[in-house]
VEXFIRO-268600 format. One record per residue (C-alpha): x negated, y, z negated. Coordinates in steps of 0.5 Angstrom, whole numbers, plus 500, padded with zeros to 3 digits. Layout:
// residues N
XYZ;...
END
This chain:
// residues 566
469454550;462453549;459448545;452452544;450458543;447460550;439460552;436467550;433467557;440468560;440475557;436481553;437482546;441480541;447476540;455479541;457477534;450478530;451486534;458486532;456485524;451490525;455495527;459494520;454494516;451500520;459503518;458501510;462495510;461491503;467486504;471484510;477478509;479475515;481467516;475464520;477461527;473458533;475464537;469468534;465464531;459469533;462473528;461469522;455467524;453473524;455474518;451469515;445474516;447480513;448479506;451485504;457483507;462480502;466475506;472472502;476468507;483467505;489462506;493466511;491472515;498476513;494475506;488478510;490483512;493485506;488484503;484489507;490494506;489494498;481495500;483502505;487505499;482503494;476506497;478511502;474506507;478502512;478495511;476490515;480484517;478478521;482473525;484469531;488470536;494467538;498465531;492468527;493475529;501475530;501472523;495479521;501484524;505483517;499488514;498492519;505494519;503496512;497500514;501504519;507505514;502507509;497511512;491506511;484506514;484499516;481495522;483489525;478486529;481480533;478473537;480473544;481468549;474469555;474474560;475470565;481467562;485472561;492473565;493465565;496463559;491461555;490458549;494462544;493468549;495475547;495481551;495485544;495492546;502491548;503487541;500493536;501499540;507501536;503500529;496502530;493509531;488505537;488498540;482496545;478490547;472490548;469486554;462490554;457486549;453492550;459496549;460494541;457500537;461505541;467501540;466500532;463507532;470509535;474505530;473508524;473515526;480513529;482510522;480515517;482521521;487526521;494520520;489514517;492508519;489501522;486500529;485494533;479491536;481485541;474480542;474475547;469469546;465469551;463476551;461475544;456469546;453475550;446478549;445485550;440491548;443496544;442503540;444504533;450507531;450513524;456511521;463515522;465522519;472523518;475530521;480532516;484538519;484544515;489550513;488557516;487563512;493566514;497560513;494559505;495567505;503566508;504560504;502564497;507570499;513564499;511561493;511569489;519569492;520562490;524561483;525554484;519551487;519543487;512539490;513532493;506529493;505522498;502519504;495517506;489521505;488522498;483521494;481523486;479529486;484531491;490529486;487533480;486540484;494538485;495538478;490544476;495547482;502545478;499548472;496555475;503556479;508554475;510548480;514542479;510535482;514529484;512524487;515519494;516512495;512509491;506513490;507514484;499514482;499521485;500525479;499522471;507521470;505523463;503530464;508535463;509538470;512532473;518531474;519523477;520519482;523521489;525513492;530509491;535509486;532517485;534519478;541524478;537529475;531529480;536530486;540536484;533539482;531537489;538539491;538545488;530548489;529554494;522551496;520544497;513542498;512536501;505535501;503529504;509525505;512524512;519525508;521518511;528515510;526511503;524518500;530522503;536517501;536516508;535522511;540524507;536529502;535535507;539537512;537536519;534539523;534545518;533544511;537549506;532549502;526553505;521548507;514547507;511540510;504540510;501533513;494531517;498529524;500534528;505528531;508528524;511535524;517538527;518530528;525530523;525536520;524544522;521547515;519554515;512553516;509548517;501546516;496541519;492539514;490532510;492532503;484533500;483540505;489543503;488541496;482544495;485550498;489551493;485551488;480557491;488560492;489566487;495563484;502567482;506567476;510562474;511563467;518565468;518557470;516553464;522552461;525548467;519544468;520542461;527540463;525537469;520533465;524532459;529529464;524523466;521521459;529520458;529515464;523510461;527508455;529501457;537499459;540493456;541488463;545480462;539474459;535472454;529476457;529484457;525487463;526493462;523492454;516488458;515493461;515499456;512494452;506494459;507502459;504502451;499497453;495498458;489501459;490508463;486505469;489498469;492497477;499494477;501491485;507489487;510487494;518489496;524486491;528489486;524485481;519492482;525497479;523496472;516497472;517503478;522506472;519504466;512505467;507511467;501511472;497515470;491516476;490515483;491507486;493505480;499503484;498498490;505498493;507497501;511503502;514499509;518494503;513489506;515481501;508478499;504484498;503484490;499477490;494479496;493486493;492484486;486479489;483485493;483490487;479485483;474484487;473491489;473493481;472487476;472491471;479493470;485490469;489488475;496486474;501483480;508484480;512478483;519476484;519469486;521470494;516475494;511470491;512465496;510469501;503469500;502466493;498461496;492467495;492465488;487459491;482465494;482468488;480461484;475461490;472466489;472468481;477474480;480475475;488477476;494477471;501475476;508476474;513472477;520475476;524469477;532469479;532464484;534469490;532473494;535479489;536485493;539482499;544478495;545485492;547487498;551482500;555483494;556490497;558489503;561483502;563481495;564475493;561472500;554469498;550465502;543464504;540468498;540462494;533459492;530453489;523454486;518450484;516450477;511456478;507455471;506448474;503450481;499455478;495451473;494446481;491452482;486452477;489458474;493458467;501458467;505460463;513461463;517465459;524464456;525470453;523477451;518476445;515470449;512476453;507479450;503473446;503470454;500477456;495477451;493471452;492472459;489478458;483474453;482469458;476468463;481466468;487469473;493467470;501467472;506468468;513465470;519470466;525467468;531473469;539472469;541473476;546478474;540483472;540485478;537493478;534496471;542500471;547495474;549487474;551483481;558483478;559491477;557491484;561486486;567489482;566496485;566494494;572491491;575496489;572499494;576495500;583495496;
END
């Protein structure tokens, strides 16, 4: 590794690394997260000289890179993430397999080994093509300083086109020591395909001859408007609008043309509708396993419901499922279709769209769980008090069940929540919605093995002064798989157990405020005094092991796989 940078009379123009930030900024980049690494040194050098840059360097590349996933959904625009090879990038790969799953912008920028030591196991060498290739849109290395816009021009039109998703650029040391001229570069143009007019026109005939139409909104590519021409939609047609695993910010859950959340734990109600509809419009969603009940909602490979699937990859149609018609269009181009769509009578819908919505206000009143503390009752209340554009993160868990349940989002991204049930998502995303909107209220739900994945960002969010409210929800073990383990071989619980530390304490060592809460009515003085405060808080709600889901307890499950055996 050199320990200088080289003589700029070894070579013509401008330094690698500064090239490459140029080209980010050349893109629109305002923020980036990465943990620093001496294997592109030239790169955080570079970003010195650009001030419009934000740069937040984190305490673990997985939290990086998560990070950089919350930014793709909240903007639209990939987020940018820097690490170093070796562990640097095997430790990213957890928020890239996010972003694939999610269908978000993201590029991944990643220190290389030098040119000339590829091949001999270096230090902390990757071949990374090989490592990514199955959970990214693009992988590339780029061994032509000169090159550099060109591979970053590429990256970003691959990340926001047709399927968004991530893209990983590989850069060895050695080429971003090189000094090279080269010529600017606009900023990428995302390409959305779009519906044809006999498509719109053919799709408009189906939704006159249907009498139970049901709509499932999900997926990547969307944005506000698109959302709200969706509801325009639903309202103008007559068509009830359900929205997939944990995009639930897809559709104000208050208004009275939806109809609930099709993910796990689906309600009864809501999959007999589903079951029962003559026309599913799937708009968006890949119509993955947690949406489908395990793939067990529709019938492969030919649904009985006629089906309409709608999604921006070609790749992703016919790929489970033959539906009647399928259109090869991003959400937003489809939406706006839809509105300049002459649109039939669903009068004689109304009152099963009531029903339907009926049906879901019906689910948010909280059940009785086991304990001193009642989550469903805490996030009711959270339901009530929060304003309407207040964000609400979560990682995977059974702990994300009662606010998945019991609370109403009400606009576009104010879920953040990884479809690929990713633990540790919900503190890093909540650090990056502050930073990208310090005014609103950011609110990031934990269970306490979630938490300990990536808890340790509440030191970069101290660092850089943003302001989040963390709830951990503490029952010290790792909930769903001992839940699963009760199922499968009740009374046989091992290796879920955990001992935690005593999180209000570890976030006041942060510099952070902690809190710690015995029962419900503890709840919502600790709130509001996290909520008057200048400063992140964390608050610990201590939960009996035995409220396992907002509907059952460990013992009813256990009880029931037993009954079960014999």
């Amino acid at each position: 590794m050199s320990s200088s940078l080289p003589n700029k009379s070894a070579g013509q123009g401008r330094l690698g690394g500064h090239i490459l930030v140029d080209a980010l900024v050349e893109e629109g980049v305002d923020l980036v997260f990465g943990v620093p690494g001496e294997s592109y040194l030239a790169v955080i050098d570079g970003l010195q000289e650009r001030n419009g840059i934000r740069t937040v360097m984190c305490r673990q590349e997985g939290g990086a890179a998560m990070m950089a996933d919350a930014y793709g959904k909240l903007t639209g625009r990939p987020g940018v993430c820097m690490v170093t090879r070796g562990p640097g990038a095997t430790n990213a790969s957890a928020g890239v397999h996010v972003a694939f799953q999610d269908s978000t912008p993201m590029v991944l920028l990643v220190g290389q080994v030098a040119r000339w030591m590829v091949e001999r196991e270096a230090f902390q060498e990757i071949d990374y093509r090989r490592m990514f290739g199955q959970m990214a849109k693009w992988v590339a290395q780029i061994d032509d300083a000169a090159r550099i816009p060109e591979y970053i021009s590429r990256a970003f039109h691959t990340a926001v086109s047709g399927r968004p998703g991530p893209v990983v650029l590989a850069l060895p040391e050695d080429m971003l020591m090189d000094y090279a001229d080269v010529a600017g570069i606009a900023a990428y143009v995302p390409v959305e395909p779009h519906p044809g007019q006999k498509q719109m026109a053919d799709f408009r005939s189906m939704l006159e001859k249907a009498e139970r139409p049901v709509m499932i909104v999900g997926g990547g590519g969307w944005d506000r408007e698109a959302c709200e021409r969706i509801e325009k939609f639903s309202v103008a047609n007559g068509v009830p609008v359900g929205a997939s695993f944990r995009c639930q910010d897809y559709f104000d859950n208050r208004h009275p043309n939806y109809v609930g959340h099709v993910g796990i734990g689906i309600d009864p109600s809501l999959a007999a509708r589903i079951e029962e509809s003559d026309m599913v419009i799937a708009l968006g969603t890949r119509l993955g396993e947690m949406t489908t009940g395990g793939y067990t909602m529709f019938d492969i490979p030919r649904p009985k419901q006629t089906l309409v699937h709608i999604h921006g990859s070609a790749e992703e149609l016919g790929r489970v499922y033959q539906a009647d018609m399928m259109i090869n269009s991003g959400p937003r181009a489809f939406a706006e279709a839809l509105e300049a769509m002459t649109p039939v009578d669903g009068s004689g819908r109304a009152k099963s769209i009531a029903q339907g919505h009926a049906d879901y206000l019906a689910t948010l009143e909280p059940l009785p769980v086991p304990g001193d503390v009642q989550m469903g009752e805490i996030a009711a209340w959270l339901n009530a008090t929060l304003p309407d554009d207040a964000i609400i993160t979560n990682g995977a868990g059974n702990y994300a069940n009662w606010m998945h349940r019991y609370y109403q989002y009400r606009g576009y991204r104010t879920q953040l929540a990884p479809t690929s049930g990713s633990m540790g998502y919900g503190l890093p995303a909540a650090v990056a919605a502050a930073l990208v909107h310090p005014d609103r209220v950011v609110v990031s739900m934990n269970g306490d093995g979630c938490f300990m994945m990536h808890g340790q960002e509440l030191a970069t969010a101290m660092q850089h002064g943003v302001k989040i409210i963390a709830i951990v929800i503490n029952n010290n073990m790792y909930g769903t798989i001992r839940m699963h383990q009760e199922r499968e071989f009740p009374g046989r619980v091992k290796h879920t157990e955990l001992q935690n530390p005593d999180f209000a304490a570890l976030a006041i060592a942060y510099g952070a405020n902690g809190e710690t809460v015995l029962e419900t009515s503890e709840f919502k003085p600790a709130f509001e005094r996290a909520l008057a405060s200048d400063k992140s808080t964390l608050i610990e709600v201590k939960i009996d092991p035995e409220a396992i889901t907002p509907k059952t307890t460990l013992s009813a499950i256990r009880k029931a796989a037993l009954e079960k055996a014999g």
